[in-house]
C-alpha positions as CSV (number, residue, x, y, z in Angstrom):
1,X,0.0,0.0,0.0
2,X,3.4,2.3,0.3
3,X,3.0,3.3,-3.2
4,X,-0.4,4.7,-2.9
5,X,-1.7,8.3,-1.7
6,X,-3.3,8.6,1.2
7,X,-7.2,8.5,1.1
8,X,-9.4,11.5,1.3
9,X,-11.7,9.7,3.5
10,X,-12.5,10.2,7.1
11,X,-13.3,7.9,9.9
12,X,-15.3,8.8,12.5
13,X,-15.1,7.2,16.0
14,X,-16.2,8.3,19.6
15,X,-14.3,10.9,21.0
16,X,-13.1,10.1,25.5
17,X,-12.0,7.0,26.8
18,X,-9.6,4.8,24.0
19,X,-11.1,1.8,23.8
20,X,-9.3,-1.3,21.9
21,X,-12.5,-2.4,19.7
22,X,-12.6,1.0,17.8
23,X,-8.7,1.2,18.2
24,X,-8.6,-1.9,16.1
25,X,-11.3,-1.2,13.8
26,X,-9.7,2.5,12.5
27,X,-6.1,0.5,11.9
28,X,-8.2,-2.9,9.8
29,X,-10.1,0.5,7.9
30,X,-6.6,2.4,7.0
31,X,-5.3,-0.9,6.1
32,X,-7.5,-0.8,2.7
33,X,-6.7,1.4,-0.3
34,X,-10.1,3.6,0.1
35,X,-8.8,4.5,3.7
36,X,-5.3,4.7,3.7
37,X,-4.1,6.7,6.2
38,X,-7.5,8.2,6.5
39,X,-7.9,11.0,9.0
40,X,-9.3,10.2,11.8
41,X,-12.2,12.7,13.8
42,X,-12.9,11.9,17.8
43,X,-16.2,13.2,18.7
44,X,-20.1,12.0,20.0
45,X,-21.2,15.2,17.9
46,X,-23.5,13.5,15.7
47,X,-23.9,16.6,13.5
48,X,-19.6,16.6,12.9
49,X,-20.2,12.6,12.1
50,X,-23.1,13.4,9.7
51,X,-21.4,15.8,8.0
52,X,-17.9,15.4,8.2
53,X,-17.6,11.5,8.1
54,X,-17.5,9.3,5.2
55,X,-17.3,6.0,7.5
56,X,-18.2,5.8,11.2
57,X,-17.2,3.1,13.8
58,X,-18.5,3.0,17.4
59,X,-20.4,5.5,18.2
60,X,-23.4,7.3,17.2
61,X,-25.7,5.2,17.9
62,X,-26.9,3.7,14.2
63,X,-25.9,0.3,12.5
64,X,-26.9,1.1,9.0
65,X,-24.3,-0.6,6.1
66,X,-25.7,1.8,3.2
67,X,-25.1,4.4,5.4
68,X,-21.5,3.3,6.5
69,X,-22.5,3.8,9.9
70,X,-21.3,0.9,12.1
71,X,-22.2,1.2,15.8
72,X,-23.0,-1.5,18.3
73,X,-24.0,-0.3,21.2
74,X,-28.0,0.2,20.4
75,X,-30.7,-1.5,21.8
76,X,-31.4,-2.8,18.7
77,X,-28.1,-4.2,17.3
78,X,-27.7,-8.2,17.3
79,X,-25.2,-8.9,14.9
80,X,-23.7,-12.1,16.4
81,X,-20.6,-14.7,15.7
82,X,-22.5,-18.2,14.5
83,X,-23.1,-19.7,18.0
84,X,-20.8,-22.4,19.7
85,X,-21.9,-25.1,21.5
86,X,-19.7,-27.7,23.6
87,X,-21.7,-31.0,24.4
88,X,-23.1,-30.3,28.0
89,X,-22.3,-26.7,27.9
90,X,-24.9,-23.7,27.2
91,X,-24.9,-22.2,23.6
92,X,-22.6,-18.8,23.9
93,X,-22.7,-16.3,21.0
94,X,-20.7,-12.9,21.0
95,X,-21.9,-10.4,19.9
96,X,-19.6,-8.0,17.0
97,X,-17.4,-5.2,18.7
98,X,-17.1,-2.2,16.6
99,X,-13.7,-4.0,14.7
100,X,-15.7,-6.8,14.1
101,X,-18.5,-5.2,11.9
């Protein structure tokens, strides 16, 4: 990817506490062509992410792929990993982390 130009795109994630899940997600985003080094805006203003943002990750509250809005902490978000299940043991399922979207 050296020998091409840094994207024009800009990720938006949550602005406060670093946390590794959107961490991870911003470094697996500037690792493809459309968001090479990509800058990066830190805010919960949802009118900066609306207007400013070309991708978001984390935070403002909306799961929407058409949108490029990938968020998982609302009430209505259950994107899952396919459930595992030992013999005796209860099914588990994990739910995605903002890298994992």
């Amino acid at each position: 990817l050296s020998h091409l130009p840094p994207s024009t795109k800009i990720i938006g994630t949550h602005s406060g506490t670093f946390q590794a899940d959107e961490a991870l997600g911003v470094w697996l985003l500037r690792q493809l062509p459309l968001y090479r080094q990509s800058t990066v805006i830190r805010t919960r203003d949802s009118a900066v992410l609306d207007e400013k943002c070309d991708i978001v990750i984390d935070v403002g509250g909306v799961y929407d792929h058409e949108k490029l809005r990938y968020d998982h902490h609302q009430r209505g978000y259950d994107e899952r990993f396919a459930p595992k299940k030992k013999k005796g043991d209860e099914e588990r399922c994990t739910k995605l982390s903002a890298s994992g979207l």
